[in-house]
LOZABA-373312 format. One record per residue (C-alpha): residue in one letter; residue number from 1; x, y, z. Coordinates in nm, 2 decimals. Layout:
<recs>
("A"; NUM; (X; Y; Z)),
...
</recs>
This chain:
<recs>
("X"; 1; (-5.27; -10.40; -5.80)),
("X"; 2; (-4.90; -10.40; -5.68)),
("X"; 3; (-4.81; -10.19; -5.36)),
("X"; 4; (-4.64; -9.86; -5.47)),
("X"; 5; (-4.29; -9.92; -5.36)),
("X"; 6; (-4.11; -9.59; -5.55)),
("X"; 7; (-3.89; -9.35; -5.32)),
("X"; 8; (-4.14; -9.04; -5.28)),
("X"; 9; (-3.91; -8.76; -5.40)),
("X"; 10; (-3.67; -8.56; -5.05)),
("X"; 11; (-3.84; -8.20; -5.23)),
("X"; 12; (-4.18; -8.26; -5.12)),
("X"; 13; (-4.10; -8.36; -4.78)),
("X"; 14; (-3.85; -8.05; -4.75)),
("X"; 15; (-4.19; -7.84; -4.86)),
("X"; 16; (-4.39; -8.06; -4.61)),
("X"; 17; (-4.18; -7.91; -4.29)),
("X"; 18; (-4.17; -7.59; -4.43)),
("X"; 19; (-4.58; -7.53; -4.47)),
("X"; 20; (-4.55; -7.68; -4.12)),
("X"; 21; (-4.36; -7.47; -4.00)),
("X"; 22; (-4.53; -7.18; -4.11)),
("X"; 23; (-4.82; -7.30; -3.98)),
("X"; 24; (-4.70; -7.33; -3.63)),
("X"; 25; (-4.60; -6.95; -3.67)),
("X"; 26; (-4.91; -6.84; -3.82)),
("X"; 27; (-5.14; -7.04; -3.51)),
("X"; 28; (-4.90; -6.92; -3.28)),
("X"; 29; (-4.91; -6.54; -3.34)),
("X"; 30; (-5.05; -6.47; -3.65)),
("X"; 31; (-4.77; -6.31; -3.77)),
("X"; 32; (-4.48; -6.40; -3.85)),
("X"; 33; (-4.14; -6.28; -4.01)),
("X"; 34; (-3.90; -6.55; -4.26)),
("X"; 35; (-3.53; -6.54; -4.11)),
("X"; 36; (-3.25; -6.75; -4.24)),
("X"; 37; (-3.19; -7.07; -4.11)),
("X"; 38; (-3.03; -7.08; -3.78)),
("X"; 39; (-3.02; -6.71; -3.68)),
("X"; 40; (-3.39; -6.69; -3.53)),
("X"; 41; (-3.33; -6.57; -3.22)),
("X"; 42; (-2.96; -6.49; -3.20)),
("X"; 43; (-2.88; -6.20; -2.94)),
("X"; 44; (-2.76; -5.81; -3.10)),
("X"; 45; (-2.47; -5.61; -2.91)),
("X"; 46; (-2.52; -5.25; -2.87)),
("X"; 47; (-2.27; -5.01; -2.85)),
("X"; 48; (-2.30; -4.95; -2.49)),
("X"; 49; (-2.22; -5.36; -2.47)),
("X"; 50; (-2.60; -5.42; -2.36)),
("X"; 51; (-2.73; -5.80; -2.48)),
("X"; 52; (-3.12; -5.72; -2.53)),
("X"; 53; (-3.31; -5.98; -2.73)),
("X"; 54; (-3.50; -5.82; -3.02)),
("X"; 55; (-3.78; -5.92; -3.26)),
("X"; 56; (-3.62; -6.13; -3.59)),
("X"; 57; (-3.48; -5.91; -3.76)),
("X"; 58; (-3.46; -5.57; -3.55)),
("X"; 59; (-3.19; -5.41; -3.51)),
("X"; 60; (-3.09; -5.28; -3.11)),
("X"; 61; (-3.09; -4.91; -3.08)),
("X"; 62; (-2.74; -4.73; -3.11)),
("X"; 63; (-2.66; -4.57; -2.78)),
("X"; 64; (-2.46; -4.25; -2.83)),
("X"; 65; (-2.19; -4.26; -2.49)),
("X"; 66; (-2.22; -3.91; -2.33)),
("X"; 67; (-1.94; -3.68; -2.35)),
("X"; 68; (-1.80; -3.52; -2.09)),
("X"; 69; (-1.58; -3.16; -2.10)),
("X"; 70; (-1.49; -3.12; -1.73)),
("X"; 71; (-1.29; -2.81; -1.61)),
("X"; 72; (-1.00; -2.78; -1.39)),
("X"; 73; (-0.84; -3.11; -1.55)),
("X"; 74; (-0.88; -3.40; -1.32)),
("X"; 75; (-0.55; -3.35; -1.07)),
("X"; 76; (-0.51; -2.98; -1.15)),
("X"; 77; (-0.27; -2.80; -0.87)),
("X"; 78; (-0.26; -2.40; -0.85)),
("X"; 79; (-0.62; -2.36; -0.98)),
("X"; 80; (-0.66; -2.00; -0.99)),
("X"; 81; (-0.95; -1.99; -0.77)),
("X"; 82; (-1.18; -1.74; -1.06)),
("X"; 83; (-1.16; -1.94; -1.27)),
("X"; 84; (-1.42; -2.15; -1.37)),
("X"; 85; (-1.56; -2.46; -1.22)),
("X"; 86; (-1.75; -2.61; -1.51)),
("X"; 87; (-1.93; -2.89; -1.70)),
("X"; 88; (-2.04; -2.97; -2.05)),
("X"; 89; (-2.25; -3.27; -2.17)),
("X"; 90; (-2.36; -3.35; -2.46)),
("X"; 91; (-2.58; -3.70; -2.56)),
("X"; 92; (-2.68; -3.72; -2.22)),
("X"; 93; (-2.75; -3.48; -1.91)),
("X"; 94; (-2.63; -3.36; -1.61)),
("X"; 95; (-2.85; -3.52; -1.28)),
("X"; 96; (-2.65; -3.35; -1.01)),
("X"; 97; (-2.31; -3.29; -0.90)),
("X"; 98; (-2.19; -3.13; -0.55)),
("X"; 99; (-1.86; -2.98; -0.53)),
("X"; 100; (-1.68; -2.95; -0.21)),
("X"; 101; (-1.37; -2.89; -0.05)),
("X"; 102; (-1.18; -3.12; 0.17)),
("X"; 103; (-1.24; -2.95; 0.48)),
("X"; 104; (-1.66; -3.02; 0.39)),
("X"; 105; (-1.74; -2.66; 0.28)),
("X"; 106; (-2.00; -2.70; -0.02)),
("X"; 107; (-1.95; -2.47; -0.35)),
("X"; 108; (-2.31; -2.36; -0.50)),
("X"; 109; (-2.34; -2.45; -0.84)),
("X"; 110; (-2.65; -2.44; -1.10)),
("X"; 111; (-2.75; -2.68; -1.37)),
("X"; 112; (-2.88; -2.49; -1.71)),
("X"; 113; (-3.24; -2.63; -1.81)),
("X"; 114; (-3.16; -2.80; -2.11)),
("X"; 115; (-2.93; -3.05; -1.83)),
("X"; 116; (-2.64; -3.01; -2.05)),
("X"; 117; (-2.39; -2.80; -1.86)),
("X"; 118; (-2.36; -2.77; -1.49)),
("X"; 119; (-2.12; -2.42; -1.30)),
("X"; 120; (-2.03; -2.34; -1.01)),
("X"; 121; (-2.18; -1.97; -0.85)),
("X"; 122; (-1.99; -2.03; -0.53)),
("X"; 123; (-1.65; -1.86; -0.46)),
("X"; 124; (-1.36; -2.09; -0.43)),
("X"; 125; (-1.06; -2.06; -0.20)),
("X"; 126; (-0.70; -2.02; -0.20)),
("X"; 127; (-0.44; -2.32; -0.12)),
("X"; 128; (-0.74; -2.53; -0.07)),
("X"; 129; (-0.81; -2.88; -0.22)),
("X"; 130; (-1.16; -2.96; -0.37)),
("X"; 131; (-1.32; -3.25; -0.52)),
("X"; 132; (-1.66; -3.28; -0.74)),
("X"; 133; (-1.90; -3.57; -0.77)),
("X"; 134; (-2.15; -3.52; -1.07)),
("X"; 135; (-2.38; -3.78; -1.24)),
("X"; 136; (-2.47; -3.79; -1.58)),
("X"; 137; (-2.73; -4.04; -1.79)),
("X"; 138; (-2.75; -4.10; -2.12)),
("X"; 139; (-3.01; -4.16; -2.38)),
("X"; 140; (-3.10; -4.51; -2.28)),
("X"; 141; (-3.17; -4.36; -1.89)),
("X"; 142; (-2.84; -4.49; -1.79)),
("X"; 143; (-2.66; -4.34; -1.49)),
("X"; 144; (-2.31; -4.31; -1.39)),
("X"; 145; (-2.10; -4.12; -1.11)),
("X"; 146; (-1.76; -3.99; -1.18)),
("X"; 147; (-1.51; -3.76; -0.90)),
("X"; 148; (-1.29; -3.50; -1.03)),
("X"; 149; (-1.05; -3.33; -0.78)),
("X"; 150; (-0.81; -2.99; -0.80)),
("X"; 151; (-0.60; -2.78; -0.56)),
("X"; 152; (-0.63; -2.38; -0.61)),
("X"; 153; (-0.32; -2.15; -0.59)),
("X"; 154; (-0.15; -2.22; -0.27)),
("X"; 155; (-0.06; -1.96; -0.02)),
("X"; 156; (0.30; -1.90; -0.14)),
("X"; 157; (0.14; -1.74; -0.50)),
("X"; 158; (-0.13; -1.53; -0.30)),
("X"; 159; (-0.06; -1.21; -0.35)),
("X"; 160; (-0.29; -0.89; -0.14)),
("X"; 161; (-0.29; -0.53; -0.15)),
("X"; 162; (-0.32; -0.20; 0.10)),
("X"; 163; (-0.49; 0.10; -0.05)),
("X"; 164; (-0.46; 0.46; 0.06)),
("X"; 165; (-0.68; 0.64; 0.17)),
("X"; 166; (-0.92; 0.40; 0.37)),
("X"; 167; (-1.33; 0.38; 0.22)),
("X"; 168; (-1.46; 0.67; 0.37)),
("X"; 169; (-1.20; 0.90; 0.49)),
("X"; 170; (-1.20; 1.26; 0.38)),
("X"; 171; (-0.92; 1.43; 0.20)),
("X"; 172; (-0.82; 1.70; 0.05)),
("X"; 173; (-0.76; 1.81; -0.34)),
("X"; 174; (-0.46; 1.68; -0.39)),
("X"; 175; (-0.48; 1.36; -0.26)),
("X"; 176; (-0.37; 1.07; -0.48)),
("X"; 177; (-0.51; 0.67; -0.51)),
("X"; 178; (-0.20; 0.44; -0.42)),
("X"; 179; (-0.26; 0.07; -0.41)),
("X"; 180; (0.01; -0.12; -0.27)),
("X"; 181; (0.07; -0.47; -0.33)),
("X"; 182; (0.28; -0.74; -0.14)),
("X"; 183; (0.40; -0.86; -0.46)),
("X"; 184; (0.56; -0.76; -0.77)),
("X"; 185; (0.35; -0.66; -1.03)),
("X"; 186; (0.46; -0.78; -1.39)),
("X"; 187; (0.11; -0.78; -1.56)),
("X"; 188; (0.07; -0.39; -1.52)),
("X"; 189; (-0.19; -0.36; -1.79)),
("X"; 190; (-0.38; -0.66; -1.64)),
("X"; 191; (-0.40; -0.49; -1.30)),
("X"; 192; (-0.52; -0.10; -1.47)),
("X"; 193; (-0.79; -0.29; -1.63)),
("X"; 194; (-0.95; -0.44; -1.33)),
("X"; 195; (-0.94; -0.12; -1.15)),
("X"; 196; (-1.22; 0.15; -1.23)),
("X"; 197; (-1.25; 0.51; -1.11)),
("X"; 198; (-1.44; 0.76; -1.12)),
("X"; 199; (-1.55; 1.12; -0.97)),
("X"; 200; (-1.88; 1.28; -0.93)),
("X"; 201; (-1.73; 1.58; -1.12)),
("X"; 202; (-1.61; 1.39; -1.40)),
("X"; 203; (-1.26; 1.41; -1.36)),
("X"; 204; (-1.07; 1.17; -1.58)),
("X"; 205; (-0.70; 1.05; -1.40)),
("X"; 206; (-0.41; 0.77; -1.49)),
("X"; 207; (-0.19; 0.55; -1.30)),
("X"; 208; (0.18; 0.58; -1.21)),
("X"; 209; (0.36; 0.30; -1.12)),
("X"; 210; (0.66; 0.43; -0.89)),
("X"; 211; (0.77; 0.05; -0.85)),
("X"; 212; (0.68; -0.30; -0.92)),
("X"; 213; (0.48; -0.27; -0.60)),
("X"; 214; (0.31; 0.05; -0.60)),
("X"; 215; (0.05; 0.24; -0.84)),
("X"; 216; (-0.12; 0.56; -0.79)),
("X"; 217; (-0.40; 0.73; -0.94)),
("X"; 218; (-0.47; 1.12; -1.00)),
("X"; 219; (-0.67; 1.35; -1.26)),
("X"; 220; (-0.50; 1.57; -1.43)),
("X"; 221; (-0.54; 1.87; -1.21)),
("X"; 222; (-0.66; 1.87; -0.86)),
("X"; 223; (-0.97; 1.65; -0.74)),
("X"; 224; (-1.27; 1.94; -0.75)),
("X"; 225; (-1.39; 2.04; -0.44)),
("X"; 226; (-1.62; 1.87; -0.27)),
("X"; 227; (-1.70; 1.60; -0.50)),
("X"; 228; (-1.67; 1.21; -0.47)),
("X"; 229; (-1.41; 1.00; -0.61)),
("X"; 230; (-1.50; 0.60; -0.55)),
("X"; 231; (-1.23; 0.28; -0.64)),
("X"; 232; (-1.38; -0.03; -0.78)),
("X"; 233; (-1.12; -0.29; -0.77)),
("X"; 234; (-1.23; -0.62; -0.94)),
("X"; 235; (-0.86; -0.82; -0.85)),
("X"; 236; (-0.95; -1.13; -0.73)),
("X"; 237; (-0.81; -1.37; -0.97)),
("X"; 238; (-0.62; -1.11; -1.16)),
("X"; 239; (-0.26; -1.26; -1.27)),
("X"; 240; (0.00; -1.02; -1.11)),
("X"; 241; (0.24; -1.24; -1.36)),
("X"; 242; (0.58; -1.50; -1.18)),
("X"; 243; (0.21; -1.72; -1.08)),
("X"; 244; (0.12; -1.45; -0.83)),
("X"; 245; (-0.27; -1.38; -0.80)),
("X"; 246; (-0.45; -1.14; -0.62)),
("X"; 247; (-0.66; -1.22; -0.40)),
("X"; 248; (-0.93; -0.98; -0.34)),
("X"; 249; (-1.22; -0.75; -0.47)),
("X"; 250; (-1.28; -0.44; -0.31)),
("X"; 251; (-1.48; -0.12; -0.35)),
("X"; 252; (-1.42; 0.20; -0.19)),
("X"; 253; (-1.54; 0.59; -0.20)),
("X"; 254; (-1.34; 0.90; -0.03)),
("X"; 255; (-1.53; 1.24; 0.00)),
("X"; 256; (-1.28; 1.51; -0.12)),
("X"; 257; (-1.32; 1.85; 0.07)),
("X"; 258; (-1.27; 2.20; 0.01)),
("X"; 259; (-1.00; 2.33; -0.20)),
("X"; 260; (-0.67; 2.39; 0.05)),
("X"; 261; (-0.40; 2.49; -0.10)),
("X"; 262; (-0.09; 2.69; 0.12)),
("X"; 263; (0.19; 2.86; -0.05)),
("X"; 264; (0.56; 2.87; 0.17)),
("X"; 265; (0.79; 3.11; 0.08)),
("X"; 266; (1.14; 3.06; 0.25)),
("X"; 267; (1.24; 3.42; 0.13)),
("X"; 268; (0.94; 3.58; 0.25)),
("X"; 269; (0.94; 3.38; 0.52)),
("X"; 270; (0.52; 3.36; 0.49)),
("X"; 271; (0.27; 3.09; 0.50)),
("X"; 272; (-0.06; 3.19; 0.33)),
("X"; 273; (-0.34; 2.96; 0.30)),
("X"; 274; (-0.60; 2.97; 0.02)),
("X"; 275; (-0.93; 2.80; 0.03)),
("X"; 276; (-1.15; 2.77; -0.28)),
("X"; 277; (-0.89; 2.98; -0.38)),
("X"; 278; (-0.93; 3.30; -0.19)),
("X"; 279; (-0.67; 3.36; 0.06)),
("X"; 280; (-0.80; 3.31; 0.42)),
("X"; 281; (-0.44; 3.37; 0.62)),
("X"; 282; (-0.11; 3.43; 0.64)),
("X"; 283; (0.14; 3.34; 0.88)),
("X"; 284; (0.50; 3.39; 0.98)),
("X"; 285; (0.74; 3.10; 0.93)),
("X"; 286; (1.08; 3.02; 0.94)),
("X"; 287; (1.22; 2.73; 0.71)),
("X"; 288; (1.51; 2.52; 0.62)),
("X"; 289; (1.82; 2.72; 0.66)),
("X"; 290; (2.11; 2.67; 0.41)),
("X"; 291; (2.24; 2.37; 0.51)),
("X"; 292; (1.90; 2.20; 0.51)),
("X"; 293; (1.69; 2.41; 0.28)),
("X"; 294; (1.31; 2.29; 0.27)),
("X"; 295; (1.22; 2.11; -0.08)),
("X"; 296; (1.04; 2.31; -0.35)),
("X"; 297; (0.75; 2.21; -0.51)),
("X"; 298; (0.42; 2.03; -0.40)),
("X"; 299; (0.37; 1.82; -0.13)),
("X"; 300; (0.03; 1.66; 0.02)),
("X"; 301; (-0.03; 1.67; 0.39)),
("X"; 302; (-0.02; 1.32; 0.58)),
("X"; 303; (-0.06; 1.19; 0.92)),
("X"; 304; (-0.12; 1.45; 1.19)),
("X"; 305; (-0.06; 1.47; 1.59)),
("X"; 306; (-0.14; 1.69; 1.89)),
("X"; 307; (0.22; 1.59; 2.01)),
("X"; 308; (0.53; 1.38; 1.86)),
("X"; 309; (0.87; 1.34; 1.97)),
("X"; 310; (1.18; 1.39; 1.68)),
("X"; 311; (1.55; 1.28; 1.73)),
("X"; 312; (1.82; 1.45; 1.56)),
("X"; 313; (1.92; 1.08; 1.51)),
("X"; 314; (1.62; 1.01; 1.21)),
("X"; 315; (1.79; 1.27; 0.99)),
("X"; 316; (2.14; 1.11; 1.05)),
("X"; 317; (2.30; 1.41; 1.31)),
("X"; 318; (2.51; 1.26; 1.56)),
("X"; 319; (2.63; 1.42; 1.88)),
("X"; 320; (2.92; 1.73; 1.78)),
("X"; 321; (2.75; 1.84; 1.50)),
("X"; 322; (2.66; 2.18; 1.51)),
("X"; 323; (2.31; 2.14; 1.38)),
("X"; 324; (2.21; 1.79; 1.61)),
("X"; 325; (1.96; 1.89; 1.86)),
("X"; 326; (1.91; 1.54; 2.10)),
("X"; 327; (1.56; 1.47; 2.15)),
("X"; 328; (1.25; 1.68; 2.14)),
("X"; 329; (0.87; 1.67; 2.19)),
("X"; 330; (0.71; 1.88; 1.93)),
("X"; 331; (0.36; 1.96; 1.94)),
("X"; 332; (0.11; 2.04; 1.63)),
("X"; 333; (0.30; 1.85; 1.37)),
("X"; 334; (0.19; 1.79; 1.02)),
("X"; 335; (0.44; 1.54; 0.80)),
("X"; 336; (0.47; 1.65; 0.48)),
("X"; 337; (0.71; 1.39; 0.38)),
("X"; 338; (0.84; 1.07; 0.47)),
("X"; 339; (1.19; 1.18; 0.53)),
("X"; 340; (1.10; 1.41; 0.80)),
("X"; 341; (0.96; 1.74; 0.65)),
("X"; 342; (0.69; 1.87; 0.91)),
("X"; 343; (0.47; 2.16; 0.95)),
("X"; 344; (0.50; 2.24; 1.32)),
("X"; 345; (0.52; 2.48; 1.63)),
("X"; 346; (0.87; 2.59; 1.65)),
("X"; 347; (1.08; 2.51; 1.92)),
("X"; 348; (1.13; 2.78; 2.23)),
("X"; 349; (1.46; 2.84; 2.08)),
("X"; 350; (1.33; 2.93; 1.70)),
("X"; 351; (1.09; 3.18; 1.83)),
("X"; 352; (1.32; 3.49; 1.77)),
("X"; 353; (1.34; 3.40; 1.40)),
("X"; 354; (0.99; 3.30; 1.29)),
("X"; 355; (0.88; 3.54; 1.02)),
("X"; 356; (1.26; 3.66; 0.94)),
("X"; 357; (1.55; 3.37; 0.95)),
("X"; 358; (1.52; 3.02; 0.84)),
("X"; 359; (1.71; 2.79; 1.12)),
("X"; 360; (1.47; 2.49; 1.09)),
("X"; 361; (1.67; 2.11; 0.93)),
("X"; 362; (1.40; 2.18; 0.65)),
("X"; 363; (1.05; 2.19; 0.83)),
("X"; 364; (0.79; 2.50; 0.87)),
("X"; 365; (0.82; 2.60; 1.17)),
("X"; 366; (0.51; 2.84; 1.36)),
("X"; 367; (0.46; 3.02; 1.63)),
("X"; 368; (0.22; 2.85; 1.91)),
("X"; 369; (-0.09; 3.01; 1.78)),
("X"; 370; (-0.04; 2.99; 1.40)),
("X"; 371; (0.06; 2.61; 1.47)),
("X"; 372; (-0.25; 2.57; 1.68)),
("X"; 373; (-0.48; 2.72; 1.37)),
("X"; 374; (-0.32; 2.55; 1.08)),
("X"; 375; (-0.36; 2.19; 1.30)),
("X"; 376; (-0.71; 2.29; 1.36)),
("X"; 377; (-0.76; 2.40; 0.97)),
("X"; 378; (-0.56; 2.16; 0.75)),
("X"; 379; (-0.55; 1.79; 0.68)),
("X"; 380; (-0.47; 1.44; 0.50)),
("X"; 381; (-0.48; 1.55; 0.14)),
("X"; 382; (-0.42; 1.95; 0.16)),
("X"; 383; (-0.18; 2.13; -0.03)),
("X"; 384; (0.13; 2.30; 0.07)),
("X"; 385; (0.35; 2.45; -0.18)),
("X"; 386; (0.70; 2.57; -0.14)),
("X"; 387; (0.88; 2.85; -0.30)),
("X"; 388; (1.19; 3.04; -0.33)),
("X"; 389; (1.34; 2.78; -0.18)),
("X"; 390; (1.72; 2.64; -0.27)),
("X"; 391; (1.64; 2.29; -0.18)),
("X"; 392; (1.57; 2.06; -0.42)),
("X"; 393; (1.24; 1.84; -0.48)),
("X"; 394; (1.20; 1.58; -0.28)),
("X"; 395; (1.14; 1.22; -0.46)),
("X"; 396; (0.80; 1.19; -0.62)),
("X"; 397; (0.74; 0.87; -0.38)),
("X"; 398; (0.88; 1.08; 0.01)),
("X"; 399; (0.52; 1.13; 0.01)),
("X"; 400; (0.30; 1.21; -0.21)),
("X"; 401; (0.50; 1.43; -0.47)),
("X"; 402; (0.28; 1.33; -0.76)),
("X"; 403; (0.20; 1.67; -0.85)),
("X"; 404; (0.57; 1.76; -0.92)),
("X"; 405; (0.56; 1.53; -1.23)),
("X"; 406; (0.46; 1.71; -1.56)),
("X"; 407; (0.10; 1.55; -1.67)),
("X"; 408; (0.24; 1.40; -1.99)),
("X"; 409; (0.48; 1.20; -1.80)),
("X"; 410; (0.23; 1.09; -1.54)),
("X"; 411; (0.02; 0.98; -1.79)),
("X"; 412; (0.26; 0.70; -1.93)),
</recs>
């Protein structure tokens, strides 16, 4: 028999590899997977740019990047210093961040328990630069570490306030609120809001603004005897508008005392005092003559001293004019505006006329003993009202004139 010398057909030897092949995979693992020629093994990109080898014909998992809403704005300058300090993840979490300023101090913060937002609890400053560090991972347990930094309001836009009367004092019925501040005010309604007061009797007030720089705050009728009215001023951070911001908080309470109201009468020439609002006294007086008649109206008692010294010169008399009087020390003095209207002892001179002739430059002048009990019996916040008087009122804001303005104008 002849050798046989026919080609054997390329198709079985292509089938011969192939069952080999398999083979190999089967004895190697037992299991295998077919793939298309050439791509066994080639490595998958992720979208976080990771290389990981996978099984044949498994896809990588798709990493979602965390996203990040970070406030102030990276570089912020005149960061009102309430406003929030803040972070909000999501597709990841938050692992820590520490927020301090330049000078080292540390802010407080908390992280929620879900990981995925991060504020501060800490207060911040004014004209102070700050900087925050916080790390965040993602899905894949990935960490990274990002700085932020921001400057709050500097001191040029820092506006503060002084309040009359003080926390605790004690004044009398007709004592208004006034809140001064050391910068204009152009957001009005802003300020009202973040102001709250209130009385133990339940006495409902308003604001008046008698600039761009001062408010004040009284009921309707006087504050009821011997009750409480407390001031909660919640201002830090409030915009006084032009970029000014106040800069504080501040709570305060005044106890008001017993109902004091006097009545003057320059044509009687009488001072009588009520209280609770039964007369208690009357006294004999002599007020502002014609040339300087004493102001009608109400006025609220101030500041009060055992002894003070006036000069013709504060009421603008100058040497040769009939009514200048030098220099004098006056004892038992009461101002009752702050143009120069006094409740005092009379000078030596006056004495003749106390009772019968007004010859004062517009005060209420006593005798030594009336001025002695009236010191010893009235205060910040009482009432004096004048009468029968050709003077004029004085300014609603020479003192505390509130109570001259109709209550439907104050309340506006």
């Amino acid at each position: 028999m002849e050798p046989d010398t026919k080609p054997r057909r390329k198709g079985n030897v292509k089938k011969i590899l192939v069952v080999a092949t398999v083979c190999l995979l089967a004895a190697a693992g037992g299991v295998f997977a077919a793939v298309a020629p050439g791509l066994a093994g080639t490595p998958l990109e992720s979208e976080a740019g990771s290389a990981a080898r996978t099984s044949p014909g498994i896809a990588a998992p798709v990493i979602t990047p965390v996203s990040v809403d970070a406030a102030p704005a990276n570089g912020a300058k005149q960061v009102n210093p309430a406003a929030p300090v803040s972070l909000k993840v999501d597709h990841g979490t938050i692992e820590r961040v520490s927020l301090t300023s330049t000078g080292g101090e540390a802010v407080d913060g908390s992280i929620d328990p879900a990981g995925t937002s991060w504020a501060a609890t800490g207060a911040l400053k004014f004209n102070t630069d700050y900087s925050y560090t916080y790390v965040l991972k993602d899905s894949a347990g990935r960490e990274t570490s990002t700085t932020r930094s921001f400057a709050t309001v500097s001191s040029s836009h820092e506006a503060d306030a002084a309040i009359y009367p003080l926390d605790g004092m004690k004044v009398g019925v007709g004592q208004p609120l006034q809140v001064t501040f050391s910068e204009p005010v152009l957001n009005r309604d802003a300020v009202e809001k973040a102001i709250t007061v209130t009385s133990s009797a339940g006495q409902v007030g308003a604001f008046h603004w008698y600039s761009d720089t001062m408010v004040r705050y009284r009921a309707e009728t006087f504050w009821a005897a011997n009750s409480t009215v407390s001031m909660d001023m919640k201002l830090f951070g409030v915009d006084l508008g032009n970029g000014q911001i106040a800069n504080f908080n501040k709570r305060m309470s005044i106890a008001i005392g017993d109902k004091k109201v006097a009545v003057a009468d320059a044509t009687a020439h009488t001072f009588t005092l009520s209280v609770n609002d039964q007369p208690v006294k009357t006294l004999p007086v002599s007020m502002g003559d014609k040339r300087f008649p004493s102001a009608r109206g109400f006025g609220v008692l101030m500041e009060k001293k055992r002894y003070d010294h006036f000069r013709a010169a504060s009421i603008g008399l100058k040497p040769g004019d009939p009514a200048y009087y030098g220099e004098e020390d006056v004892e038992y003095t009461i101002r009752l505006t702050l143009s120069g209207a006094y409740l005092h002892q009379a000078l030596d001179s006056a004495f003749p006329f106390i009772g019968n002739t007004n010859v004062s430059h517009g005060c209420i002048g006593f005798l030594p003993d009336g001025a002695a009990w009236v010191f010893e019996n009235l205060g910040t916040g009482d009432v004096v009202q004048i009468i029968n008087t050709e003077g004029d009122y004085a300014a609603n804001d020479d003192g505390f004139g509130d109570w001259n303005i109709p209550w439907a104008e104050y309340d506006n």
